[in-house]
C-alpha beads as a LAMMPS data file, in Angstrom:
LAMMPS data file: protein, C-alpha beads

72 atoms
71 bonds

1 atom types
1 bond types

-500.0 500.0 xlo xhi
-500.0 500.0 ylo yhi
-500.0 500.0 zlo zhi

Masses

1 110.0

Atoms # bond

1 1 1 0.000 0.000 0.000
2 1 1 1.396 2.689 -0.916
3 1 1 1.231 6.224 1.321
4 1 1 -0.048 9.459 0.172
5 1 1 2.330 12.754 0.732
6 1 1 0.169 15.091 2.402
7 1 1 1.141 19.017 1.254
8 1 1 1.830 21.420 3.518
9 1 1 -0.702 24.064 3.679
10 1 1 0.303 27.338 2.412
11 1 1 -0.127 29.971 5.427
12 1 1 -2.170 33.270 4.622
13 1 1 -0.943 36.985 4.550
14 1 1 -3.014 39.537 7.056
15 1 1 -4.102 41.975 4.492
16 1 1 -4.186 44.635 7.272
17 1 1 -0.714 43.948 8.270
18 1 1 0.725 43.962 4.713
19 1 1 -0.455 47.177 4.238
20 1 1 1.123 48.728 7.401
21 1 1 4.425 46.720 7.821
22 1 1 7.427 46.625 5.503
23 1 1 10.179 44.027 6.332
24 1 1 13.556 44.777 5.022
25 1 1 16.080 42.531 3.720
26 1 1 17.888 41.741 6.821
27 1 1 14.158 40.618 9.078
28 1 1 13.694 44.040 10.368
29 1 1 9.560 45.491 10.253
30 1 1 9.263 49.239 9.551
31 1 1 5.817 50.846 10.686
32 1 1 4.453 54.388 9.976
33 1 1 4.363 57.062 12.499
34 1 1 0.998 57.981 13.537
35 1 1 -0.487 61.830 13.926
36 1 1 -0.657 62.894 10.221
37 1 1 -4.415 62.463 9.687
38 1 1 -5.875 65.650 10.654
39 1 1 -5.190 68.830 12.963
40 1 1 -1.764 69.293 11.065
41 1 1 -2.029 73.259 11.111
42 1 1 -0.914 73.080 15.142
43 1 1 1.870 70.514 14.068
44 1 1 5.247 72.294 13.978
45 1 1 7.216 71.377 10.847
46 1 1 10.194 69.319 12.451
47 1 1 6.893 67.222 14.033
48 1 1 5.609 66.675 10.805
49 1 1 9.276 66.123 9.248
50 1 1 10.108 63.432 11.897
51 1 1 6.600 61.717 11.677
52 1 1 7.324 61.412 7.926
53 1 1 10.051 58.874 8.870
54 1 1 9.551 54.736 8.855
55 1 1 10.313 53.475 12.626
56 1 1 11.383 49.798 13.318
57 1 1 8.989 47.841 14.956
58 1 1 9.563 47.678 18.568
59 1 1 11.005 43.532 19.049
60 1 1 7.954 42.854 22.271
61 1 1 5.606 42.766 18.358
62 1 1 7.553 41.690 16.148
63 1 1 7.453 38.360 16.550
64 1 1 3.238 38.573 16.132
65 1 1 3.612 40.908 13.183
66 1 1 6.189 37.798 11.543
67 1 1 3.182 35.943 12.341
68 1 1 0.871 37.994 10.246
69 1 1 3.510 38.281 7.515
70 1 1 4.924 34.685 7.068
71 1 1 6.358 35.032 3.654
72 1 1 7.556 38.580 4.326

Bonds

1 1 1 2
2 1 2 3
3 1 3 4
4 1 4 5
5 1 5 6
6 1 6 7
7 1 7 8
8 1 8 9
9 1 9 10
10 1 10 11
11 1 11 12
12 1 12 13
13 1 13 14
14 1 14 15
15 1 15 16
16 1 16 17
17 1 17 18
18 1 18 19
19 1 19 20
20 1 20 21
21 1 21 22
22 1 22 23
23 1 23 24
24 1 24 25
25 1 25 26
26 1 26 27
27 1 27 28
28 1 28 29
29 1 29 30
30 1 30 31
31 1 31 32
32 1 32 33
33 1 33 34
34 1 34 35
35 1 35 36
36 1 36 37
37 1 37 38
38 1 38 39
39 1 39 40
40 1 40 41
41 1 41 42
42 1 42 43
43 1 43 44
44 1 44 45
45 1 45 46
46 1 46 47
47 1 47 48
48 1 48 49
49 1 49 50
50 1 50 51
51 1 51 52
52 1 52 53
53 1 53 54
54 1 54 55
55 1 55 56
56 1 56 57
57 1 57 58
58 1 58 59
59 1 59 60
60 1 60 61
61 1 61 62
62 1 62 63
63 1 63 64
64 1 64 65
65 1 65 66
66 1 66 67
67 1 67 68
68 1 68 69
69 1 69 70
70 1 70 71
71 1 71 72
């Protein structure tokens, strides 16, 4: 009798996630600042230049966001 091979599932992307995480080449996730919606008249330009920036995903969630992202 000869045994079937059972395949490996393929794992799915959180659509949410891919849209607000971007994992660079060496495992690193960048995430967006927030505060850049709305009320941006009272926001002083260096505020707005430094919320502009990509900020690295602190490591305490980045092992759930690798979760969300497995072929990241």
């Amino acid at each position: 009798m000869a045994k079937k091979k059972v395949k490996k599932l393929k794992l799915k992307t959180h659509r949410g996630a891919a849209k607000r995480f971007k994992i660079t080449s060496t495992g690193k996730i960048l995430r967006m600042h927030s505060g850049k919606r709305h009320l941006l008249g009272t926001k002083r330009s260096n505020r707005m230049r430094r919320l502009k920036k990509l900020k690295l995903v602190h490591h305490a969630d980045a092992k759930n966001v690798h979760k969300m992202l497995p072929y990241g």
